[in-house]
C-alpha positions in Angstrom: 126.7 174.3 52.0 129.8 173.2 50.0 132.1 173.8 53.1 129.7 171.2 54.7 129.6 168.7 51.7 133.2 169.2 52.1 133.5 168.6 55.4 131.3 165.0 55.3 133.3 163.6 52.8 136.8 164.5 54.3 135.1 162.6 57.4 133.9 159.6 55.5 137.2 159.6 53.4 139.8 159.6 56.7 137.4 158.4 60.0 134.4 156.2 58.6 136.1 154.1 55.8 139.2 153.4 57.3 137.3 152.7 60.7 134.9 150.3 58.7 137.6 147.9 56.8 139.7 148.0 60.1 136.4 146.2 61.7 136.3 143.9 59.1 140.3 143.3 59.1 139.4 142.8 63.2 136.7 140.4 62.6 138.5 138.3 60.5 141.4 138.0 62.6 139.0 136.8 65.5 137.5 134.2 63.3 140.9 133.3 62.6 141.8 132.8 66.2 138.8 131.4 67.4 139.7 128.4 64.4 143.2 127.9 66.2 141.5 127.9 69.5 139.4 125.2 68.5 141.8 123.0 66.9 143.7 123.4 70.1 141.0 122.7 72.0 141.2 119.3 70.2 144.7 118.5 70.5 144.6 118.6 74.1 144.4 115.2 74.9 147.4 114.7 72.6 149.6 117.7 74.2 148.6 116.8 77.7 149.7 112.4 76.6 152.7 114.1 75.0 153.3 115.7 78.2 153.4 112.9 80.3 155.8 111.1 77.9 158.4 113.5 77.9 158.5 114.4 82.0 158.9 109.9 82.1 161.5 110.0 79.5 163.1 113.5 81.5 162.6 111.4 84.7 164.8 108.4 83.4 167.5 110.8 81.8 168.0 112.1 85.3 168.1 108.5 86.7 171.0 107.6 84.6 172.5 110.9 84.6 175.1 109.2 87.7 175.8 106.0 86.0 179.8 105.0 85.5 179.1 103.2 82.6 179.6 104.4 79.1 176.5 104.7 77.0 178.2 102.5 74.3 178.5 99.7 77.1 175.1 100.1 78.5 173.4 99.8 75.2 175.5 96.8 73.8 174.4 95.5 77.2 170.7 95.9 76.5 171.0 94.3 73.5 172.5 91.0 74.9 169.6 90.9 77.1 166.7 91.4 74.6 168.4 87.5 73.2 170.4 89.0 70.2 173.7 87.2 69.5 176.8 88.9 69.9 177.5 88.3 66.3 174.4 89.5 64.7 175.0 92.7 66.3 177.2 96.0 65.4 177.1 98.9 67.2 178.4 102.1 66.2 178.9 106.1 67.5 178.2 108.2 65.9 177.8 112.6 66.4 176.9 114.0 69.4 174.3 117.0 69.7 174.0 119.5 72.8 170.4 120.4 73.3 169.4 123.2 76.0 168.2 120.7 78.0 169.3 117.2 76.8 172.6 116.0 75.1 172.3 113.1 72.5 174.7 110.8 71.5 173.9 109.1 68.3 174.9 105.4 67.5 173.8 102.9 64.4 172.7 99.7 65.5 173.0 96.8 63.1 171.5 93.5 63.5 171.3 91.0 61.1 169.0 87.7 60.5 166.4 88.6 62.6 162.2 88.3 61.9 160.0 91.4 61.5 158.4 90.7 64.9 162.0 90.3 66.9 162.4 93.9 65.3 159.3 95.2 66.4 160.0 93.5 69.7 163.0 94.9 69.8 162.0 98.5 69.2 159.5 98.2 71.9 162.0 97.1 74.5 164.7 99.9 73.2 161.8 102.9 73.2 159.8 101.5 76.8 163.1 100.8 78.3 164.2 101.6 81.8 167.7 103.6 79.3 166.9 107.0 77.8 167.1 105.6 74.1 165.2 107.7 71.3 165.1 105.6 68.5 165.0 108.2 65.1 164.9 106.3 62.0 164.6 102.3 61.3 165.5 101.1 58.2 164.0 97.6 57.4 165.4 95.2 54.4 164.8 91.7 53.3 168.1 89.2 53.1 168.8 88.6 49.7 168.9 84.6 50.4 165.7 84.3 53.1 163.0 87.2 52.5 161.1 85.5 55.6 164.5 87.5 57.6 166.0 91.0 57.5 168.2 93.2 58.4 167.9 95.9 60.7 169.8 99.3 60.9 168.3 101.9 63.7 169.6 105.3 64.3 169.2 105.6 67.9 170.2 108.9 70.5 171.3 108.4 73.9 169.8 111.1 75.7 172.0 112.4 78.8 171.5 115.9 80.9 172.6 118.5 79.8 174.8 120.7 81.6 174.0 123.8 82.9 
């Protein structure tokens, strides 16, 4: 009788117990993923728009990738055709990065006297472009003599192919 008693409790101790809490440690990590599945589930309009973006922007980095001119020229050429004088503008390079699968070269771009909506106009032209611009950071301030006009500095990368 007591090699019995003993017996049940070495199986409850070492087969039942630990079987019992690694269910529960099982459940909870399939609630777990079942919340991540859902909120994927819901970001899949976002992933899929993502998507598209990047294969449009990897389309026109691949377009360019033959050009002769130099990205500095290119860009100051864009520029002059969104209506900016030459003198409100400055342009300059800045550090390269090598990505696995892109290379960006980063250049400041200063322009002066200008309204907020020839900025935002200007963004929009630089970002929907036909060059492969990624503008990173936009810093906005008001002109100490005409707060009606700014002055713009954008940090924007010139995305070329990598090479492979």
């Amino acid at each position: 009788m007591g090699a019995a008693a003993a017996a049940l409790i070495l199986l409850f101790a070492f087969l039942v117990i630990p079987g019992i809490s690694r269910v529960r440690s099982l459940a909870r990590a399939s609630e777990a993923a079942e919340k991540e599945l859902a909120e994927l589930r819901t970001m899949r309009p976002e992933l899929t728009r993502l998507d598209r973006e990047v294969r449009r922007k990897m389309g026109q980095i691949a377009a360019t990738a033959n050009s002769t001119a130099s990205s500095l020229s290119r860009l100051t050429a864009a520029v002059q055709e969104a209506g900016f004088p030459q003198s409100a503008v400055s342009i300059k390079s800045g550090a390269t990065k090598t990505g696995e699968f892109v290379n960006e070269e980063a250049f400041d771009l200063k322009v002066e006297n200008i309204t907020y909506l020839e900025a935002i106009q200007l963004l929009k032209r630089l970002e929907g472009g036909t060059l492969p611009l990624a503008v990173r950071t936009v810093n906005l301030k008001s002109r100490y003599d005409d707060s009606r006009y700014l002055d713009a500095t954008l940090r924007i990368g010139f995305l070329a192919p990598a090479a492979r």
